[in-house]
C-alpha positions in Angstrom: 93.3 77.3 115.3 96.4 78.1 113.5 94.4 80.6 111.1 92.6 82.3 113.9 93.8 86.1 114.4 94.8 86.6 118.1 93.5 90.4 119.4 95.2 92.3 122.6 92.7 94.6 123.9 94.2 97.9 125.4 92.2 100.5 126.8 91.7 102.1 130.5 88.0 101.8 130.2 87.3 98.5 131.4 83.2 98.7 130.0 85.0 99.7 126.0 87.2 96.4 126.6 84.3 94.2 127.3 82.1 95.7 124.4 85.3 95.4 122.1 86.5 92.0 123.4 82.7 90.5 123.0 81.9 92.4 119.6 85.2 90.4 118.5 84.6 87.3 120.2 81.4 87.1 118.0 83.5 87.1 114.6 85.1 84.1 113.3 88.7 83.8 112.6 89.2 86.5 115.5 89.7 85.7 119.1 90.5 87.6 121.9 93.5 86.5 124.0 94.0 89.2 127.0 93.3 92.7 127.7 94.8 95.6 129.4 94.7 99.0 130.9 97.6 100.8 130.1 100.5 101.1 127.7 102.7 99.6 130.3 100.5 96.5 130.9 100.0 96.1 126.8 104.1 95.0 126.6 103.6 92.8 129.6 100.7 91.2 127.6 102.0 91.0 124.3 105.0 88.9 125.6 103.0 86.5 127.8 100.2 86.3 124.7 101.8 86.7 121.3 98.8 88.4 119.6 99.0 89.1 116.1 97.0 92.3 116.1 96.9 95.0 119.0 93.9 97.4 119.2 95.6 100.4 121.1 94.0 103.6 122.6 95.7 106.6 122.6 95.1 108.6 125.9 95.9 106.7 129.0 97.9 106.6 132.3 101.3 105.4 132.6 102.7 104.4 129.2 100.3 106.2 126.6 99.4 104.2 123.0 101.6 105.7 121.1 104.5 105.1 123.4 103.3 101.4 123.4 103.2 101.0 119.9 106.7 103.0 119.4 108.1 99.8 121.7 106.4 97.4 120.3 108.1 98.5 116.8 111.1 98.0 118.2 111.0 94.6 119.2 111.8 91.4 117.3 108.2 90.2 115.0 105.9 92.9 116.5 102.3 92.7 116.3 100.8 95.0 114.1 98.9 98.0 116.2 95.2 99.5 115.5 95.1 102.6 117.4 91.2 102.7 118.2 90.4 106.1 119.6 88.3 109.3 120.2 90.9 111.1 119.0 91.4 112.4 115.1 93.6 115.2 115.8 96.2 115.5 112.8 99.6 115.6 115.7 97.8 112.1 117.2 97.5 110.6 113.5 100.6 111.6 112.3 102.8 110.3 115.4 101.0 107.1 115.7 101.3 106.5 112.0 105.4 107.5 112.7 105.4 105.5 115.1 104.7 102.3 113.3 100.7 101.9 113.5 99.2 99.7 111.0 95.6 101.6 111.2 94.0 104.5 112.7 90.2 104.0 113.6 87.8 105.4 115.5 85.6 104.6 118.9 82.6 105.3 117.0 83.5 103.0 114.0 81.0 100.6 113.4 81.7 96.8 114.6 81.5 94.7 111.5 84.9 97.9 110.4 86.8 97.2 113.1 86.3 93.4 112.7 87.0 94.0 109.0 90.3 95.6 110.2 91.6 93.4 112.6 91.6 91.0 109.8 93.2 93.1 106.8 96.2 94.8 109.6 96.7 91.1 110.4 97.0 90.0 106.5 99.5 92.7 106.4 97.3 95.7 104.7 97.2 98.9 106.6 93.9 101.0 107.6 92.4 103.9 108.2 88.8 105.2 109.1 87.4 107.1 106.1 87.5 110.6 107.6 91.2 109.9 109.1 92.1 109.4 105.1 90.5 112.7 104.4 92.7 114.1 106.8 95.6 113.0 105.5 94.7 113.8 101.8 93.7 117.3 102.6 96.7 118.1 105.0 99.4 121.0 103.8 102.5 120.2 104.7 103.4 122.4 107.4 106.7 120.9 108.8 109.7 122.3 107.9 111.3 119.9 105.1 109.4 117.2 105.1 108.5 117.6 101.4 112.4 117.4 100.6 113.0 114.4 102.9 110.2 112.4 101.1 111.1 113.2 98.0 115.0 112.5 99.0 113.7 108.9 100.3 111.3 108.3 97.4 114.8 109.0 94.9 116.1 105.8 96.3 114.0 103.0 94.7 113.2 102.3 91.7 110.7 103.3 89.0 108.7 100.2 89.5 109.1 100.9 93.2 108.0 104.0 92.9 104.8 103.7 91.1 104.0 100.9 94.1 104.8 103.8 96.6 102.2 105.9 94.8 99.3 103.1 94.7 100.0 102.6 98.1 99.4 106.3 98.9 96.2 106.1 97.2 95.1 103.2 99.7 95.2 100.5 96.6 95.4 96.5 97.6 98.2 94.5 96.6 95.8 92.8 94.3 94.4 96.5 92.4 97.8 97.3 92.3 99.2 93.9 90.2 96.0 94.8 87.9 96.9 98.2 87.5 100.6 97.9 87.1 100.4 94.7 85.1 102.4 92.1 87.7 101.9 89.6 89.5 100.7 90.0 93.2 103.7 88.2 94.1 105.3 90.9 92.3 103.9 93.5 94.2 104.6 91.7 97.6 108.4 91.8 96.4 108.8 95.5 95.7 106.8 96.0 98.7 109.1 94.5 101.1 111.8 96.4 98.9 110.8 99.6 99.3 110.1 98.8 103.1 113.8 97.2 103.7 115.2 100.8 101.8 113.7 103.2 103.9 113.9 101.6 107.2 110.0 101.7 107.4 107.7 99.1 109.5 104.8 99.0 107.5 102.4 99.9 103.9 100.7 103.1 106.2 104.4 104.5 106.5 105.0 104.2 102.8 101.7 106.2 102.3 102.4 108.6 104.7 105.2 109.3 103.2 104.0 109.2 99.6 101.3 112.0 100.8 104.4 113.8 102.1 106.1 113.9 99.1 102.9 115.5 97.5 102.5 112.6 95.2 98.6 111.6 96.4 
């Protein structure tokens, strides 16, 4: 049981919890340890059930998702967060990626995806429907200095680092990146959690994010 992926299921509508949580239940390597309702009732639940991955709605009552998941972030060992959603609005995307989500997916994803992406978030690889990635390759930069900041943040790592930045922005694997940058994935995993630990980020999506930022992708 040690390899087996523990899933928190939060969403207010109890019938897309049961769908999820017995779509899920179905998949081996995955189980589902708890569910619940709100933002507010997801921290209760992930201290009492440790999960390793926490599919998240966006819009609910009380403590919305992307409050949730910026509290989880700040915790000790956080799970990693799928926000699963109706929702593909650019402001929704970008704050939950900010906010430390490890994948962005929508409700009408199919079920063998969201299976598929419980287990790569859990493995430590971020991800992102398809048309949420065309979103985020075909957004302008609009805010005020953000292109400057990324760039600024980018300056601090190294030219290895950097070209791992890049690939990341361009959704690449670990393993396509070694290949493509001649290294070892060991390698990879190293400047990873480099570039991570210099820019105070949580996670891969938030090295993308800001790789698209800084106009690089």
């Amino acid at each position: 049981m040690a390899d087996v992926i523990r899933v928190l299921l939060v969403d207010d509508d109890a019938l897309v919890r049961a769908g999820l949580s017995m779509m899920l239940d179905g998949v081996g390597g995955i189980t589902v340890v708890a569910e619940a309702g709100d933002g507010r009732e997801a921290l209760t639940a992930v201290d009492a059930h440790s999960p390793d991955v926490v599919l998240m709605d966006v819009q609910m009552p009380h403590v919305d998702g992307l409050t949730a998941t910026r509290r989880l972030r700040e915790r000790p060992a956080p799970p990693e967060v799928i926000m699963l959603t109706t929702f593909d609005t650019d402001e929704n995307i970008l704050h939950a990626l900010r906010a430390g989500a490890s994948g962005y997916l929508l409700k009408d994803t199919p079920p063998a995806r969201i299976a598929e992406a419980v287990a790569k978030v859990a493995a430590g690889e971020p991800i992102l429907s398809p048309q949420i990635t065309r979103k985020l390759m075909q957004r302008t930069v609009t805010q005020a200095g953000t292109y400057e900041r990324a760039q600024a943040a980018l300056a601090a790592l190294t030219p290895r680092e950097h070209d791992v930045a890049v690939a990341i922005g361009y959704g690449e694997s670990n393993a396509e990146i070694a290949s493509a940058l001649e290294m070892s994935v060991t390698t990879v995993k190293s400047h990873v959690s480099s570039i991570l630990a210099k820019l105070d980020l949580d996670n891969r999506t938030q090295i993308a994010l800001l790789a698209h930022d800084a106009d690089l992708v």
